[in-house]
C-alpha positions as CSV (number, residue, x, y, z in Angstrom):
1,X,166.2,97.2,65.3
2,X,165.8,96.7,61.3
3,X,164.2,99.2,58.6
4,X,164.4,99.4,55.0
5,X,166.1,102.2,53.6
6,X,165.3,101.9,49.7
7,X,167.7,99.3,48.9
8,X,169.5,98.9,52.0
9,X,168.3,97.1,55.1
10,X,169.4,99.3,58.0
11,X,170.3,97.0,61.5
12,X,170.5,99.4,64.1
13,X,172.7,98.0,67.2
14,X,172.9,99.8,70.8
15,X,174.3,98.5,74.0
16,X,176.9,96.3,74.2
17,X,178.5,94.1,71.3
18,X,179.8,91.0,74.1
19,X,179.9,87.4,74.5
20,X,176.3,87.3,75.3
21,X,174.9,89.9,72.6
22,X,176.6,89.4,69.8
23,X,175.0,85.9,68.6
24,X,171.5,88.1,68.2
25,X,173.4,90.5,65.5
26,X,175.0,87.2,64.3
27,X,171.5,85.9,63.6
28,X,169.7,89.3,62.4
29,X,172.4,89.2,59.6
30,X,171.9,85.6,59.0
31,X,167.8,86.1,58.4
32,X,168.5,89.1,56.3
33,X,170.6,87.3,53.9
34,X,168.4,84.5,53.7
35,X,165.3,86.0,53.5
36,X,167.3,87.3,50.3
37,X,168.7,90.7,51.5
38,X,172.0,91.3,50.3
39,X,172.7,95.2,50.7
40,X,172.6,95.6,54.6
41,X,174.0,98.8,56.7
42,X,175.0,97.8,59.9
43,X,174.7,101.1,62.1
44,X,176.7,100.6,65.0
45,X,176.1,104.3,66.1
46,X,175.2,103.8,69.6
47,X,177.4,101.0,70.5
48,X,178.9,101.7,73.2
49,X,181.2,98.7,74.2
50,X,182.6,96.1,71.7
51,X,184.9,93.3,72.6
52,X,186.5,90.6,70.4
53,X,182.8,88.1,70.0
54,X,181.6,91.7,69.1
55,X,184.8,92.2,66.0
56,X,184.3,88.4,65.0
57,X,180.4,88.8,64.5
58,X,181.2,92.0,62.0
59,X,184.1,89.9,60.3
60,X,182.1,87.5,59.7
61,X,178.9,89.5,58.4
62,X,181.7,90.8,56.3
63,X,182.5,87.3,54.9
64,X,179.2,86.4,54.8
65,X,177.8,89.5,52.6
66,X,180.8,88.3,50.3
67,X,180.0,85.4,49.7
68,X,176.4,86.2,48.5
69,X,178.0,88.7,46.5
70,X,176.3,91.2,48.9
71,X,177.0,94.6,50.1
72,X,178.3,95.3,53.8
73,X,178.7,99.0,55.3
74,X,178.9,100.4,58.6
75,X,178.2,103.4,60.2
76,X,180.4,104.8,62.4
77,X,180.0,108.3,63.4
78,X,183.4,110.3,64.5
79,X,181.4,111.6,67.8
80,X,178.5,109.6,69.1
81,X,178.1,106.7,71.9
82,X,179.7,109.4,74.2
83,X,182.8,110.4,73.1
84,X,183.6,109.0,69.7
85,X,182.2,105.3,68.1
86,X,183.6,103.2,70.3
87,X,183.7,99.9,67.9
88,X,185.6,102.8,65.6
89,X,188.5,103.0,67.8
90,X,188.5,98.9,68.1
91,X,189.0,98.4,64.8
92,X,191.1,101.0,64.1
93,X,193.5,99.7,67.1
94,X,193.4,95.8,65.5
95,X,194.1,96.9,62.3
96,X,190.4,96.1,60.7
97,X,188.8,98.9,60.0
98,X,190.1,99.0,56.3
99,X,187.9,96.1,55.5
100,X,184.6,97.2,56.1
101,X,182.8,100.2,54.3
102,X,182.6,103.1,56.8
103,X,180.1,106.2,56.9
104,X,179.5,108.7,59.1
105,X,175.7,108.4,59.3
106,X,172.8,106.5,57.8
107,X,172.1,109.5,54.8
108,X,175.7,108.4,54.1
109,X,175.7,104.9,54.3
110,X,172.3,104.3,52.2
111,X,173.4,107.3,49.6
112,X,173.8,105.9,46.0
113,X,177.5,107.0,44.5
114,X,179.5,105.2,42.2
115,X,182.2,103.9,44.3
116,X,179.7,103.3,46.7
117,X,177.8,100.8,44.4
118,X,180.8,98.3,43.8
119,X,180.8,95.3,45.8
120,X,183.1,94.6,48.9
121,X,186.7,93.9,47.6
122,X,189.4,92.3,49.6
C-alpha cells in the first residue's frame, strides 16, 4: 500500500473508501506524518466506491498535511476504477475537488514543477 517515490510517499488505496475502511487510510496518513513525512500522494486510482467517511478522511488528510506545512496530492485518473475515478465524480458533485491537488497518474503527481512545489493554499 505505501512506496517512496523520491520525495513523495505514494499510499495507494483500492476497494472501497466506507465507514469501515476509511479509519485504515486515516491512520496510514497519521504514521506518515509522524514518522516525519510531509509530501504524501494519495493515489486513489482504483477506488471504486467512496462515501461521505471516505470525503471526511481526505479532508481531513488535507487539513492535516496543512498544518505540518506538508504537501497533499491526489491521483485521480479521468478513466480508471471502471468507468472514470469514481471519488473524482464525488468530489466534483460536493463541490471539493478544488481543494485538493489532482493528477492524472503517479509520474504526474510525484513530477517536480514549480507550481507543483508550493504548498497547499486555501
Amino acid at each position: 500500500m505505501e512506496e517512496k517515490r523520491g520525495e513523495w510517499t505514494v499510499l495507494r488505496v483500492s476497494g472501497e473508501m466506507d465507514l469501515v475502511t476509511s479509519p485504515a487510510v486515516r491512520q496510514h496518513v497519521h504514521d506518515a506524518v509522524a514518522d516525519g513525512r510531509h509530501s504524501l500522494v494519495l493515489d486513489l486510482s482504483d477506488v471504486l466506491f467512496c462515501d461521505s467517511s471516505g470525503v471526511g478522511v481526505l479532508i481531513a488528510s488535507r487539513r492535516l498535511m496543512r498544518s505540518c506545512a506538508g504537501r497533499l496530492r491526489l491521483i485521480l485518473p479521468a478513466q480508471g476504477a471502471e468507468d472514470g475515478s469514481h471519488v473524482n465524480r464525488v468530489l466534483a458533485a460536493l463541490g471539493v475537488r478544488r481543494l485538493f491537488d489532482c493528477y492524472p497518474d503517479l509520474a504526474a503527481a510525484t513530477g517536480r514543477t514549480a507550481a507543483a512545489d508550493r504548498p497547499l493554499s486555501a
